[in-house]
C-alpha positions as CSV (number, residue, x, y, z in Angstrom):
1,X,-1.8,-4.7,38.4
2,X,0.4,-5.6,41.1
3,X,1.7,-9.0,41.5
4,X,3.5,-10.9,44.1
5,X,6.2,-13.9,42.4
6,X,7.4,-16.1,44.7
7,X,10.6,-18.2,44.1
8,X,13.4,-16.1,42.4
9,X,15.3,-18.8,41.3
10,X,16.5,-20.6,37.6
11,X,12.3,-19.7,36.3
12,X,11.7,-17.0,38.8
13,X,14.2,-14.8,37.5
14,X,12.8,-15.1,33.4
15,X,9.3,-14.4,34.6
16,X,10.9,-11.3,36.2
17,X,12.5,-10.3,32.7
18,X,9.1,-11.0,30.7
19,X,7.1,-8.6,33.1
20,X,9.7,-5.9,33.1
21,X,8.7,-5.5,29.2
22,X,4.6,-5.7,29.9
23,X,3.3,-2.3,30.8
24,X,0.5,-2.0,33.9
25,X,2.4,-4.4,35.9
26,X,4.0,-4.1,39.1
27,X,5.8,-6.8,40.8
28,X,5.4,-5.8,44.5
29,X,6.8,-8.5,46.6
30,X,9.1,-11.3,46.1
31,X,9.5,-14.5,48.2
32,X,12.4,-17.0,48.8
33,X,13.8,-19.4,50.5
34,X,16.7,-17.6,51.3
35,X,16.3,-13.8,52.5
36,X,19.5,-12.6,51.5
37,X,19.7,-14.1,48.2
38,X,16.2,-12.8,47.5
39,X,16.8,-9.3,48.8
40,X,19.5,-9.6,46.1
41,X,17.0,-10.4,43.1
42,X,14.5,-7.8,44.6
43,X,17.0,-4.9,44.8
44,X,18.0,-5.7,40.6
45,X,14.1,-5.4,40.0
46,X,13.1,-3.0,41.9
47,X,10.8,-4.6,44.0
48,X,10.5,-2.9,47.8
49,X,8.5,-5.9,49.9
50,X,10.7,-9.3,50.5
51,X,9.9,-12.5,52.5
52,X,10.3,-15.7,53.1
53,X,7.0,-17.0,54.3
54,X,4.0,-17.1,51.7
55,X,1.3,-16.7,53.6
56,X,3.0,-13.2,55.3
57,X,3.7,-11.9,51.6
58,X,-0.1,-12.3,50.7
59,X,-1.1,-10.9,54.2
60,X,1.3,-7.6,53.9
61,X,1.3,-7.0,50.6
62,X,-2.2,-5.5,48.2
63,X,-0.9,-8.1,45.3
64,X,-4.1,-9.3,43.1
65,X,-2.2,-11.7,41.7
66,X,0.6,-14.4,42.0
67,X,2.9,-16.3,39.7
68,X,4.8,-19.7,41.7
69,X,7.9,-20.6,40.9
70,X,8.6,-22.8,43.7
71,X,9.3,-26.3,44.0
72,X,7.3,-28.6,42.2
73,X,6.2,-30.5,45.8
74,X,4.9,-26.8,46.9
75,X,2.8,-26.2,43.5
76,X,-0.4,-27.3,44.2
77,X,-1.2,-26.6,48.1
78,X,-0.1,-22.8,47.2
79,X,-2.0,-22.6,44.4
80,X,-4.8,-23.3,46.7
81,X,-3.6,-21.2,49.4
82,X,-3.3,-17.9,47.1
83,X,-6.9,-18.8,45.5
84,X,-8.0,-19.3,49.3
85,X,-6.7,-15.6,49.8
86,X,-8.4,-14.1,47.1
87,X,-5.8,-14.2,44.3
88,X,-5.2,-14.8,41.0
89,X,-2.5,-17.4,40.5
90,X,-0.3,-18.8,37.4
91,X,2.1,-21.6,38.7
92,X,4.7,-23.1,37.3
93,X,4.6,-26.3,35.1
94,X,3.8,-29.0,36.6
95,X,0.6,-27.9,38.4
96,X,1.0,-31.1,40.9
97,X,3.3,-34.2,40.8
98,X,-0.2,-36.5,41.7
99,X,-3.3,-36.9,40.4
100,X,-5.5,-36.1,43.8
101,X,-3.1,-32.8,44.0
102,X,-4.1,-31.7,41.1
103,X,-7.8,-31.9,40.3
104,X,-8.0,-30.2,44.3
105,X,-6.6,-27.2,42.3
106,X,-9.7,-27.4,39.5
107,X,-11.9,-27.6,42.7
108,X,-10.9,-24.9,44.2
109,X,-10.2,-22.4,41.0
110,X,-14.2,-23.9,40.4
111,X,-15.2,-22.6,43.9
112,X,-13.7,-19.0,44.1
113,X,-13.8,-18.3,40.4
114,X,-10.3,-16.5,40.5
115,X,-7.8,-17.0,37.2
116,X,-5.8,-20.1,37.7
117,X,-3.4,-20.8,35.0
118,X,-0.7,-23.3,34.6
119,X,2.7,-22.4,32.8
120,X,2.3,-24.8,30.3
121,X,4.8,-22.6,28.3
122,X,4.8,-24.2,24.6
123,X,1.3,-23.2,23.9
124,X,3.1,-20.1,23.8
125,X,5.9,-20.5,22.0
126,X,6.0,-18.3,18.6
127,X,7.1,-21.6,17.6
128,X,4.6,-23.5,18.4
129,X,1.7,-20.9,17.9
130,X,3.1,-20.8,14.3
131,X,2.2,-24.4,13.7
132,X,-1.2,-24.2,16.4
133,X,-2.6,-21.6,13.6
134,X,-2.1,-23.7,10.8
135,X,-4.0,-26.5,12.2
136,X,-6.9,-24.4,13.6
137,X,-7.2,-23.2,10.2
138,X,-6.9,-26.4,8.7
139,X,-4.0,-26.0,6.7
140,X,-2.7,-28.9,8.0
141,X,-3.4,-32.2,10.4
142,X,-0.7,-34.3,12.4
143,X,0.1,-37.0,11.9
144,X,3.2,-38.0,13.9
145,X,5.3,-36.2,16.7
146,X,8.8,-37.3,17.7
147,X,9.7,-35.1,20.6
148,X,13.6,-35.6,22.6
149,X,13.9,-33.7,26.0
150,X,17.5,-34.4,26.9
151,X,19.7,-33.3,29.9
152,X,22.9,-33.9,31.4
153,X,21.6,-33.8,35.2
154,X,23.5,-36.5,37.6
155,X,23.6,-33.7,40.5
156,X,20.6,-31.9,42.2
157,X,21.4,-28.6,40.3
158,X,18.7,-26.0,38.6
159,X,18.8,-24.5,35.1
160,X,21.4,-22.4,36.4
161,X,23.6,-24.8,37.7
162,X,23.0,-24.2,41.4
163,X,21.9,-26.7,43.9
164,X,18.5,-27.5,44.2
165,X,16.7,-28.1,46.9
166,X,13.7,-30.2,45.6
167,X,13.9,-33.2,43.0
168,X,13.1,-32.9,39.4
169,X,11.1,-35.4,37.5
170,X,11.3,-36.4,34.1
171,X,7.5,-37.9,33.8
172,X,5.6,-35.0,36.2
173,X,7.6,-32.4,34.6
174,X,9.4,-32.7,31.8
175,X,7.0,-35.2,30.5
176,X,3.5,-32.6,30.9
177,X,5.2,-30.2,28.4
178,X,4.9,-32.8,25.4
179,X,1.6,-34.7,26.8
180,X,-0.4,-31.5,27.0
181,X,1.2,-30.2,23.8
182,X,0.4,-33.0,21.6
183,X,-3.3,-32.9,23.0
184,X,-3.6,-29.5,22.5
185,X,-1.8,-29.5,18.8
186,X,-3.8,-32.8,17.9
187,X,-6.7,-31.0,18.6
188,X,-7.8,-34.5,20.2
189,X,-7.3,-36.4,23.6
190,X,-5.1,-38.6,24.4
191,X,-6.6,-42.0,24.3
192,X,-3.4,-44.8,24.3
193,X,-0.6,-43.9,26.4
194,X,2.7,-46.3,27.4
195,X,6.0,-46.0,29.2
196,X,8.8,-47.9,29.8
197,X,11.7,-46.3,32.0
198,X,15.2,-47.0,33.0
199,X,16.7,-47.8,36.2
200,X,16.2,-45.3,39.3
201,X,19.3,-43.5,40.0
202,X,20.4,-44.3,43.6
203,X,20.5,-40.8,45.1
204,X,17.7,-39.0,43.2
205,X,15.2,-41.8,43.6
206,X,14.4,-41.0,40.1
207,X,14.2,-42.7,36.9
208,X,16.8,-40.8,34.9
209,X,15.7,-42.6,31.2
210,X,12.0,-42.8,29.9
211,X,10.7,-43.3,26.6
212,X,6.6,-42.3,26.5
213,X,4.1,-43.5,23.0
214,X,0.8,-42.0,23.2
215,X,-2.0,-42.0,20.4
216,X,-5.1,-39.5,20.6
217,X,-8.6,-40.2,19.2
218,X,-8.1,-38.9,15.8
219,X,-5.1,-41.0,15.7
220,X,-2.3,-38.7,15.8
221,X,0.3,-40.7,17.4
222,X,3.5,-39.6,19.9
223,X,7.4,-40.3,20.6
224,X,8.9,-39.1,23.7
225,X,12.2,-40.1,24.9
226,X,13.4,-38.4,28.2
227,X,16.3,-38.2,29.6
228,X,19.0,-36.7,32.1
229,X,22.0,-38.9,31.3
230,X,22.5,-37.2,27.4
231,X,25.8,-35.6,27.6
232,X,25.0,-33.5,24.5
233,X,22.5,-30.5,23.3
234,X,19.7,-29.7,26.2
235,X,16.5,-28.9,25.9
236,X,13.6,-30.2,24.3
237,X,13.2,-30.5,20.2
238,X,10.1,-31.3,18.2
239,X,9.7,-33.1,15.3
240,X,6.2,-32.3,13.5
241,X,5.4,-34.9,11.0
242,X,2.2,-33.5,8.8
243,X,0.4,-34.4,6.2
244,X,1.5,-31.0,4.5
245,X,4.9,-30.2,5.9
246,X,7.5,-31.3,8.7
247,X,8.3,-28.6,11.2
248,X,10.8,-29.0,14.2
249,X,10.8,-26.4,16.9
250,X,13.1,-26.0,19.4
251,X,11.6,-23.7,22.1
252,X,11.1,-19.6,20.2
253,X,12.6,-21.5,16.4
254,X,11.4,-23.2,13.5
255,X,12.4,-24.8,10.7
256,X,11.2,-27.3,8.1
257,X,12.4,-30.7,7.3
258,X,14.7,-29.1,5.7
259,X,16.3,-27.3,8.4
260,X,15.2,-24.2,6.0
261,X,14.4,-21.5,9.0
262,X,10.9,-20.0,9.2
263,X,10.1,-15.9,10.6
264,X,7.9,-16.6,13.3
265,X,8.6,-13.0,14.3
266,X,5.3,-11.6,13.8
267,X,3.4,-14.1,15.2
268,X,2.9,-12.4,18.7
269,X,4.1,-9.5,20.8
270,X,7.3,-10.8,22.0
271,X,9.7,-13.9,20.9
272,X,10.0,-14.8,24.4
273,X,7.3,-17.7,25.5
274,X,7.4,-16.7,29.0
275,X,6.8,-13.2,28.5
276,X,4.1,-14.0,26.4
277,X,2.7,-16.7,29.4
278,X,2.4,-14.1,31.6
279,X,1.1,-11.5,29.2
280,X,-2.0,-13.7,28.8
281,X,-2.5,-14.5,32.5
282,X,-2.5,-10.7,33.1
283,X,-5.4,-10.2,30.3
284,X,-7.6,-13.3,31.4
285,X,-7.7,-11.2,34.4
286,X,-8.7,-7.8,33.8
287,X,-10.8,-9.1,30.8
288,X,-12.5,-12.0,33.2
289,X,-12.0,-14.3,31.0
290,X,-10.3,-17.9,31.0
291,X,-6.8,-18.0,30.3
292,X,-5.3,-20.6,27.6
293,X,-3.6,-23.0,29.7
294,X,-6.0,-22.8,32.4
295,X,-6.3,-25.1,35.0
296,X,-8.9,-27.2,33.6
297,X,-7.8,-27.0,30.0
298,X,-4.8,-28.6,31.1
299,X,-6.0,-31.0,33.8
300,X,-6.1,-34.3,30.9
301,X,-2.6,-33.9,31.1
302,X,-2.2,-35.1,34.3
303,X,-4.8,-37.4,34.6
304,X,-2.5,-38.7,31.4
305,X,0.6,-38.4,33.6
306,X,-1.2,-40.4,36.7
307,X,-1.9,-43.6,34.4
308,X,1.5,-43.4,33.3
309,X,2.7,-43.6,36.7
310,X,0.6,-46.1,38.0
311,X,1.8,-48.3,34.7
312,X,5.2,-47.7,35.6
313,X,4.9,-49.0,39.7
314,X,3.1,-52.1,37.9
């Protein structure tokens, strides 16, 4: 299968490691923002085809599919656009930072019928998956998540450190990661959801603290806190209180209330959550099927994330 990713930065880069593991798959063009710095990434993978304008990628190159790691702001419209072209596409989380953005991607996956999938990457996690089983097999039931998704990001910068030259967003993005989760964990939609956030930072024109409570229908209920000011451990931890167990993953590990760890090494191909992300996009598509985390399955999430927003402009 060949495969066109566009965006080689912070994200860009670990989809490139996951695929280089998944045999049948050939990434044959890679765009950027910056031709130089993305002839760089292409000559450490391999790939031959390099560009810096979308639409000419998917013009001279025979990819079937596409994976976007671009911007957030880009997400949507080139979702549609690839779709448009006749192409399978998995884009990073979040599928759209606004409601209208996003549900115009369910339209048009609807209309072509072409795999759309959303990197909703904790569905994924061996982690995760360890505790999904379990409550699919009704071992056990929720009954509480606390979930902490802490940075220390005062500057523009990526993962990596680097500049950045989009805005992140702690409700649009960080935020989607734990609203579908719980959902999709629950087993239940989301019914009650409230935020409260802290002041907007004066050069980000974001809020940089926000604390989320949600409650689904079988009345699981949620803690979020968010934020980009914690000068401490990054990343994103959570706490699963059961009614037969407390778990807490953080990311590919898992331990019990006890800190006690768990082997979730055999619960899929790979330890790495992105690797295994792109592993199912790659079989919805050449089984015709539709991928977990597709488009739709995720779309309550956002709809979730647009009340939220609309709460929080008052």
């Amino acid at each position: 299968m060949k495969v066109l990713l566009s965006g080689p930065g912070a994200f860009g880069i670990k989809h490139l490691d996951g695929i280089k593991n998944i045999d049948g798959v050939e990434v044959v063009s890679l765009v950027g923002r910056d031709l130089e710095k993305t002839r760089e990434v292409a000559k450490e993978y391999g790939i031959e085809h390099v560009a810096t304008d979308l639409g000419e990628a998917l013009e001279q190159t025979e990819a079937e599919a596409v994976i976007l790691c671009t911007p957030t702001q880009q997400h949507a419209a080139e979702s549609i656009q690839c779709m448009k072209a006749g192409k399978h596409v998995e884009v990073e989380i979040p599928l759209a930072d606004c409601w209208e953005d996003a549900d115009a991607v369910l339209k048009t996956q609807q209309e072509t019928g072409l795999v759309c999938m959303v990197g909703h990457t904790r569905r994924f996690n061996p982690s995760h998956q360890w505790l999904h089983k379990r409550i699919v097999a009704g071992e056990m039931n929720i009954q509480q998540m606390d979930v902490q998704t802490y940075f220390f990001r005062r500057k523009n910068i990526n993962a990596k450190g680097e500049p950045r030259s989009w805005t992140d967003h702690l409700l649009w993005h960080h935020a989607a990661h734990t609203v579908d989760l719980f959902a999709y964990q629950a087993g239940s939609p989301i019914v009650q959801a409230n935020a409260v956030q802290g002041p907007i930072h004066p050069e980000l024109g974001i809020a940089m603290d926000m604390s989320i409570q949600m409650k689904t229908e079988n009345g699981a209920i949620c803690t979020l806190s968010l934020s980009f000011n914690n000068d401490g451990p990054l990343g994103t931890f959570f706490r699963y209180i059961c009614d037969n167990g407390t778990y807490i993953a953080r990311y590919d590990d898992l331990v019990n209330g006890k800190e006690e760890p768990i082997d979730v090494s055999q619960v899929d191909v790979s330890m790495n959550g992105i690797e295994l992300q792109d592993r199912e996009f790659f079989a919805a598509i050449k089984e015709g099927r539709e991928p977990n985390s597709s488009v739709a399955s995720v779309l309550p999430c956002y709809k979730v994330l647009h009340d939220l927003e609309q709460q929080l402009a008052g």
